[in-house]
C-alpha positions in Angstrom: 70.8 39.5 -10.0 69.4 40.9 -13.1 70.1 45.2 -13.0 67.2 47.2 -15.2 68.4 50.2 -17.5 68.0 53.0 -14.7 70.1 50.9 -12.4 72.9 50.5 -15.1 72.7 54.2 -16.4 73.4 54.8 -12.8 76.5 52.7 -11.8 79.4 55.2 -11.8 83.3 53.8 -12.0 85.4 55.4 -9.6 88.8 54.0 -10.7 88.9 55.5 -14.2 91.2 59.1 -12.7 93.2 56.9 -10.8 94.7 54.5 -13.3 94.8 56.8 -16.1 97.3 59.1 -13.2 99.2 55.9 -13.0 99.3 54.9 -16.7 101.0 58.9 -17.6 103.0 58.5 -15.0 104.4 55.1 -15.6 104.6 56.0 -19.2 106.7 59.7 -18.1 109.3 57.0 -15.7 109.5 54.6 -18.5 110.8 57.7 -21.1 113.0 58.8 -18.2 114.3 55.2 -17.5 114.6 54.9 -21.4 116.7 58.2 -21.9 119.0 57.8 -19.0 120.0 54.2 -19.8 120.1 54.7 -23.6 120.5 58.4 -24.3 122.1 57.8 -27.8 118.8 58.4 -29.5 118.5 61.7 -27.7 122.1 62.9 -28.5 122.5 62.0 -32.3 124.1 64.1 -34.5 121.1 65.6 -37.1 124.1 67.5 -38.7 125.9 64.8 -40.2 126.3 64.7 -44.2 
């Protein structure tokens, strides 16, 4: 099946919203995961000299 260029200008992706939701929110859980298990990184000391 061969499409012309007014039938591909007019195919439309529905998915794009719905994994780029998933894709911040699996980032955001991985940070959390991240900070809970290793929080050393989060609670250095800047001050030290």
């Amino acid at each position: 099946m061969v499409l012309s260029k007014e039938e591909l200008t007019k195919v439309q992706g529905g998915s794009k919203t719905l994994w780029f939701i998933v894709g911040v929110i699996g980032t955001f859980l991985a940070g959390l995961f991240d900070g809970i298990v290793n929080p050393n990184r989060c609670n250095s000391d800047s001050d030290s000299d």
